[in-house]
Structure formats: structure tokens, C-alpha cells
C-alpha positions in Angstrom: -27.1 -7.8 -34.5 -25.5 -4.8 -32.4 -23.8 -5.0 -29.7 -23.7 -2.7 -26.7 -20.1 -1.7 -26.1 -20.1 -0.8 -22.1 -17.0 1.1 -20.8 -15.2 -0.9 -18.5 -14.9 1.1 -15.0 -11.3 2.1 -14.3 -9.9 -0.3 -11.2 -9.1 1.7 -7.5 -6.0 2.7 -7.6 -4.1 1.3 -4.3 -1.3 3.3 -2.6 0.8 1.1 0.2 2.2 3.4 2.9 4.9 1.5 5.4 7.1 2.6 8.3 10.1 0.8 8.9 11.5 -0.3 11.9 13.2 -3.1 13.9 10.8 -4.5 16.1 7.8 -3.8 14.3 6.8 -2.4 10.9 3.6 -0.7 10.2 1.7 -1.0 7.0 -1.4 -0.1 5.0 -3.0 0.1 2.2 -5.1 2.3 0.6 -7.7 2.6 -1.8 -8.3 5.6 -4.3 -11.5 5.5 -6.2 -12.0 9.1 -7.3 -12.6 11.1 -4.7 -13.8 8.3 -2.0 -10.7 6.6 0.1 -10.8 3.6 1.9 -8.5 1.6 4.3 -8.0 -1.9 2.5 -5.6 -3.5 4.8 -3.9 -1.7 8.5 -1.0 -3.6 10.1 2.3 -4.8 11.2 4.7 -7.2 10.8 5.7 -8.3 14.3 10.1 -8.8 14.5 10.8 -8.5 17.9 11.3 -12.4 18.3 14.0 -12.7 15.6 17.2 -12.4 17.3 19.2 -12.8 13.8 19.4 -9.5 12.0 19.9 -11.3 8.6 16.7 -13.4 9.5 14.3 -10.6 10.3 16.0 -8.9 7.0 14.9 -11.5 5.0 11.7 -12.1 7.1 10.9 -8.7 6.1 11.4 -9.4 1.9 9.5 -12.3 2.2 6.2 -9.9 4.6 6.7 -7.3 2.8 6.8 -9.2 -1.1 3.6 -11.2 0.1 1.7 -8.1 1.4 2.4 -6.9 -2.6 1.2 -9.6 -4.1 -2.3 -10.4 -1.9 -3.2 -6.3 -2.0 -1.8 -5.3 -5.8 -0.9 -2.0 -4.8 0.6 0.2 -7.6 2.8 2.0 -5.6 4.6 2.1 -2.3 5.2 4.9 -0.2 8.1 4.5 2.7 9.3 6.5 5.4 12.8 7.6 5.2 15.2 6.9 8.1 15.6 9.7 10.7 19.0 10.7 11.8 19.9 10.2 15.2 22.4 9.8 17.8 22.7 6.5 17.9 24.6 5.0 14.6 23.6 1.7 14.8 19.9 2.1 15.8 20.0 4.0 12.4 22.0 1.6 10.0 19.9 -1.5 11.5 16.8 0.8 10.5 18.6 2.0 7.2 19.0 -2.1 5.9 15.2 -2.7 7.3 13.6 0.3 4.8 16.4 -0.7 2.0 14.8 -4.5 2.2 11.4 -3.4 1.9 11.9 -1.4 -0.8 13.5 -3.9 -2.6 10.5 -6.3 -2.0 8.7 -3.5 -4.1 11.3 -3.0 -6.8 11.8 -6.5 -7.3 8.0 -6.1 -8.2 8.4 -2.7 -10.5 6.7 -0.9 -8.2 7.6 2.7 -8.0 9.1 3.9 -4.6 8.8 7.4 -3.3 9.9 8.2 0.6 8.8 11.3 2.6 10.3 12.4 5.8 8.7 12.0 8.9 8.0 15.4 9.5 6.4 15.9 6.5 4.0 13.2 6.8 3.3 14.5 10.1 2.8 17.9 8.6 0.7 16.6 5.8 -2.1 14.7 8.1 -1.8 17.0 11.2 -0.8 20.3 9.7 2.1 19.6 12.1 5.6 18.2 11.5 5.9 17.7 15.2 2.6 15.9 15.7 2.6 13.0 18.5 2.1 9.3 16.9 -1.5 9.9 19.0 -2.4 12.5 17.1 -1.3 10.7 13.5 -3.3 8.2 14.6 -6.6 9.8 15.6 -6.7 11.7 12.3 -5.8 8.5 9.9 -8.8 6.5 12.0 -11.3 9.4 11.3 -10.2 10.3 7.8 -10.5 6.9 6.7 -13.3 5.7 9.3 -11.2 3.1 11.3 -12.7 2.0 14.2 -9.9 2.0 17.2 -7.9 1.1 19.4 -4.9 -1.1 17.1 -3.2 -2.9 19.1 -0.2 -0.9 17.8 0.4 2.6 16.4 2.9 1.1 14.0 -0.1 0.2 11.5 -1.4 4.0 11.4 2.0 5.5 10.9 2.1 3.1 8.0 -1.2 4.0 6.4 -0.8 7.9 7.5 2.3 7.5 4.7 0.4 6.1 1.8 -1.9 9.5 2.8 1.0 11.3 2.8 1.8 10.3 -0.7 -1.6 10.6 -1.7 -2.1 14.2 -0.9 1.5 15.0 -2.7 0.7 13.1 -5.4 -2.8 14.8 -5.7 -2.2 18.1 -4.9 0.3 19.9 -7.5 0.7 23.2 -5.2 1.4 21.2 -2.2 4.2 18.3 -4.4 6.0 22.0 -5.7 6.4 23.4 -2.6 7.2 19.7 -0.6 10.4 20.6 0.7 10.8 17.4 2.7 9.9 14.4 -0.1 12.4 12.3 -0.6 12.7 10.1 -3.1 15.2 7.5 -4.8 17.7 5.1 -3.2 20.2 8.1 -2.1 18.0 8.9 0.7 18.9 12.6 0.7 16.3 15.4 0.0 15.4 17.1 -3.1 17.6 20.1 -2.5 17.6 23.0 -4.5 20.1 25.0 -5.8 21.4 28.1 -3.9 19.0 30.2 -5.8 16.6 27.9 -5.8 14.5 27.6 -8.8 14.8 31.6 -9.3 18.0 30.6 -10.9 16.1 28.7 -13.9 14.2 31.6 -14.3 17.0 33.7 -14.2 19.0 31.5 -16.6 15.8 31.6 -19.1 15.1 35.4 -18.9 19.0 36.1 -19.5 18.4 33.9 -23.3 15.1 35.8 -23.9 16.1 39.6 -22.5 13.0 39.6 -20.1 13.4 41.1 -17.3 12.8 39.0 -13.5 12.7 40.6 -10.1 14.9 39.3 -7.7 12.8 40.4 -4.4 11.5 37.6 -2.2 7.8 36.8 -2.4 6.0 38.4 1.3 3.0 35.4 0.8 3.2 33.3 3.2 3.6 29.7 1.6 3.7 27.8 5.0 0.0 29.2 6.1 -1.2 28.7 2.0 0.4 24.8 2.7 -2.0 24.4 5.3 -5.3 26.2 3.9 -5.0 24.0 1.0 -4.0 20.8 3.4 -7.4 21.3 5.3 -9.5 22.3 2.4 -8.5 18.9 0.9 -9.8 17.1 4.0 -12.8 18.7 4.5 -13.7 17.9 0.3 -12.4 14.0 0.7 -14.7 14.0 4.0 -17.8 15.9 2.7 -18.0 18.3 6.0 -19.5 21.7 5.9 -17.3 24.7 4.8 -18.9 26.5 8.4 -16.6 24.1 10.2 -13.8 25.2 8.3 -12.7 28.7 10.2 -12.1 26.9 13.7 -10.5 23.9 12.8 -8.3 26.3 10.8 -8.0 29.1 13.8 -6.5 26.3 15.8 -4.0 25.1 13.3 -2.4 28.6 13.3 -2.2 28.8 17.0 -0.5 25.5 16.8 1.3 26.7 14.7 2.7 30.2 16.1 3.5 28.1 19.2 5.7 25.6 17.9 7.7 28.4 16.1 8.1 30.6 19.8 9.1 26.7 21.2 
């Protein structure tokens, strides 16, 4: 008697995206399976009413821990804390991200953060975008019917996009200037020379020889070819649509640099 061995189908893989703050902190989750994404879970965890800091930071390990455990993510993606003029808005915000990390690492989950900007950049194809805008493009990428009662939930799920696009997208996770990741909090700098000086350092033990002159491509308009291409392959829309959605982004574009 044979039996028929059936490959077992590979589980979605689940990404949870969350934005930190005080009064309110935005999550999601979402679901990779292939090609085809899907919004598991959008929402916030409502703090204003806490009037102790120490109980809304451990209000937001217990949230956050539970989240974890009802949605299995296998990672978790985090905004990083923007700097500011006010010092204390930004340490209160600073222990809020720290604490809901640890909820995550306490789990072994791996943690990666972007910078707001570049999540902005990634969804709108601009790191200036209005929280509207974020919004509007997470609800029609992943076919969320609106209005939320809060755009805290989207700016949560438009970072688990964030990181999904990085993670899928070699060109685009080389050239992310703006990830950040680790518990330091500081950006994946480059040296001086940037990675020219690898090269540099290689060619000078094998006698090649490496021109020093500065590439003329421009990487920023590649960036956000390659950014809409990716949407309009996830979303199954017609290439036709492609040249004035595209048009538009460069105009965008050319006026936030003259701004």
C-alpha cells in the first residue's frame, strides 16, 4: 500500500507594522502569501486616559505582547522616533517605541525600524506625504474600506508595507538610505566614501583598476520607477496606466525639491 506524500503549503508569512506614540499607537498586520497581500488586522491602542506614564508603558508591553501572540507575526516593523524641538515629547515617545519593541524581542521576533520619511517615500513616492495621503494609498493597496476612526491604524500598517517592499525589493533595501535598524536608533551611515571605499580597498589587493567619477544615473527617479512598478504588479493594473501615474510623481517631485 502507497501512500501519497502531498507537499504541505508554506504558511502566509505575516509582517506587523506599528507607529508609536503617546496617546495612541497605530498597528497592523499583514499578510504575505506570494504575491497576494492582505490586511489581517488595522488598529490602535487607545492611551490617552492613562495619566501614569509607567502605567501606559506597561499598558503598552502587555497591547502590544497580546497583539503577538493572537496574530503570530514573524516580524515587526517600527517607526523610529522623529527629532524634534521639544525634548520631552521625544523621550516620552523614545520609552513608548523602546517598550514595544521589547514586547517583540521578548518574543524573538526580529525588529527592524524605518524613518518616517522613508515610509512615506516608500508608499507615496514622497517622504513628505500628508498622513491623508498614507492613508488613502494603504486603503487602496490592500482594499480597506474607509473611513478608520483614526489615521493612527494606517500609519501602522503603511510600516509593515514599508518593510515589505525593503525586504522584497533588493535594489530598493541597497540604496535605503533612511532604514534604521537595531536598538541604537541611528541610521545606517556610510563611510565618507561610501561603499566606493570597499571597492577601493579590494581593487588596491587585486591591482584592478576603479574609477573614482560619480555615477550621472539618477538613483532617486530609478527608486521610484521601481517603487510604482511594484504596485502596479502586487495590484494587477494595466502597464497603460503606468506613464501618468508616473508623470505625476516626477512633478511632485521637482516641486518639493524647488520648495
Amino acid at each position: 500500500m502507497t501512500h501519497e506524500h502531498r507537499p504541505t503549503k508554506t504558511p502566509p508569512y505575516r509582517i506587523m507594522g506599528i507607529d508609536p506614540g503617546t496617546n495612541y499607537m497605530g498597528y497592523g498586520v499583514l499578510e504575505v502569501d506570494g504575491r497576494t497581500l492582505r490586511s489581517v488586522v488595522l488598529g490602535d491602542i487607545d492611551l490617552h486616559k492613562l495619566t501614569d506614564p509607567y502605567a501606559k508603558l506597561r499598558y503598552i508591553f502587555e497591547r502590544v505582547g497580546a497583539l503577538i501572540d493572537e496574530y503570530r507575526p514573524r516580524e515587526v516593523a517600527l517607526e523610529s522616533p522623529f527629532f524634534g524641538e521639544n525634548v520631552q515629547s521625544m523621550l516620552k515617545l523614545g520609552r513608548a517605541q523602546g517598550v514595544a519593541m521589547a514586547a517583540a524581542l521578548s518574543r524573538n521576533l526580529p525588529v527592524t525600524e524605518y524613518a518616517p520619511s522613508r515610509i512615506k517615500q516608500s508608499i507615496t513616492g514622497r517622504g513628505s506625504a500628508a498622513k491623508e495621503q498614507v492613508a488613502a494609498i494603504v486603503c487602496r493597496t490592500l482594499s480597506v474600506e474607509r473611513p478608520l476612526r483614526r489615521l493612527d491604524a494606517t500609519d501602522g500598517m503603511a510600516v509593515a508595507l514599508c518593510h515589505y517592499f525593503t525586504v522584497s525589493n533588493p535594489l530598493q533595501a541597497a540604496m535605503g538610505d533612511d532604514r534604521v535598524k537595531g536598538l541604537g536608533g541611528g541610521k545606517k551611515a556610510a563611510s565618507k566614501n561610501g561603499s566606493l571605499g570597499t571597492v577601493s580597498a579590494a581593487a588596491s589587493r587585486t591591482g584592478d583598476q576603479i574609477s573614482t567619477e560619480k555615477p550621472t544615473v539618477d538613483l532617486q527617479r530609478i527608486k521610484i520607477i521601481l517603487h510604482f512598478f511594484a504596485i502596479f504588479l502586487q495590484n494587477n493594473l494595466r502597464v497603460s496606466d503606468f506613464r501618468p501615474i508616473f508623470a505625476l510623481a516626477m512633478k511632485e517631485r521637482r516641486r518639493s525639491l524647488i520648495e
